[in-house]
C-alpha positions as CSV (number, residue, x, y, z in Angstrom):
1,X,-43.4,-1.8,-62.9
2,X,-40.6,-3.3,-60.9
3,X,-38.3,-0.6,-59.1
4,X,-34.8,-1.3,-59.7
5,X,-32.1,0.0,-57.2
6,X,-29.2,0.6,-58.9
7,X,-31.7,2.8,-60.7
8,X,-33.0,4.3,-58.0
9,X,-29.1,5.0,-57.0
10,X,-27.9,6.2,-60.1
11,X,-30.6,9.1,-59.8
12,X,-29.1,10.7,-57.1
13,X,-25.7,11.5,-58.4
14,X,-26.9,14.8,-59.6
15,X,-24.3,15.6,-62.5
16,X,-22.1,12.2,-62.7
17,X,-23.1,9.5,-65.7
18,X,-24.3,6.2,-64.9
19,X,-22.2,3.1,-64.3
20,X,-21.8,0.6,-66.6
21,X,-23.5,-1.9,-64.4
22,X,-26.1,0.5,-63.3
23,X,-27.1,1.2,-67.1
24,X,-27.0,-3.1,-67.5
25,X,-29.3,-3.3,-64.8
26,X,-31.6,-1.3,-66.2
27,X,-34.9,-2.7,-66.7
28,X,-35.2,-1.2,-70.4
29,X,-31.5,-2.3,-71.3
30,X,-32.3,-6.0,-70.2
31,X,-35.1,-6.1,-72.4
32,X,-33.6,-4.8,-75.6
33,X,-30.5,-7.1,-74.7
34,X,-33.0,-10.1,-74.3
35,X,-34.9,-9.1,-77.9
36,X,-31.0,-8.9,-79.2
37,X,-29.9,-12.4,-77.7
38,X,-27.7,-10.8,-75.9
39,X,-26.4,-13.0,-72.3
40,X,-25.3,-10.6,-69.8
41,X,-23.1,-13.1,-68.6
42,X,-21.4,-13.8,-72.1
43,X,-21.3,-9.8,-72.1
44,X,-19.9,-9.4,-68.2
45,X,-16.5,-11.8,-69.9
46,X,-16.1,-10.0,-73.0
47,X,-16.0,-6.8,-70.9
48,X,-13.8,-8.2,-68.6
49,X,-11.4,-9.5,-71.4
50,X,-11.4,-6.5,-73.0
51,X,-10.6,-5.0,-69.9
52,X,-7.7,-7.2,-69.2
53,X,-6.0,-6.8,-72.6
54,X,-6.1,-2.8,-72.2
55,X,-4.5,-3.2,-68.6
56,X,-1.9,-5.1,-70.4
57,X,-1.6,-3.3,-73.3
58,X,-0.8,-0.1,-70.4
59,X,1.5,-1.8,-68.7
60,X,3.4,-2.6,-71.8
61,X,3.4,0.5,-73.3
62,X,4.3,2.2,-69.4
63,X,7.4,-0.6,-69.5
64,X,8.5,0.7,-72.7
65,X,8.7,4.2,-72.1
């Protein structure tokens, strides 16, 4: 079994969750995302969109206040 090291890392924060790109690269993640279809690329821009839009969505809401 390949060692992954963003694995290996995440393991040694004793008490703080995973990132979301540590838990992506996870060996067992990329293979239920590859039995789902799912392209971490396509999912890397839908996160960064949905990102974006809830910046935007602060900043709006900051401007209004």
């Amino acid at each position: 079994m390949r060692r992954n090291p963003r694995s290996e890392r995440a393991k040694g924060r004793k008490g703080q969750e995973p990132t979301l790109a540590e838990l992506l690269d996870d060996p067992i993640i990329q293979a239920v995302m590859a039995r789902d279809g799912v392209e971490r690329a396509k999912l890397d821009d839908l996160i960064a969109a949905v990102q974006a839009r809830l910046r935007r969505a602060a900043r709006e809401h900051a401007a209004a206040d």
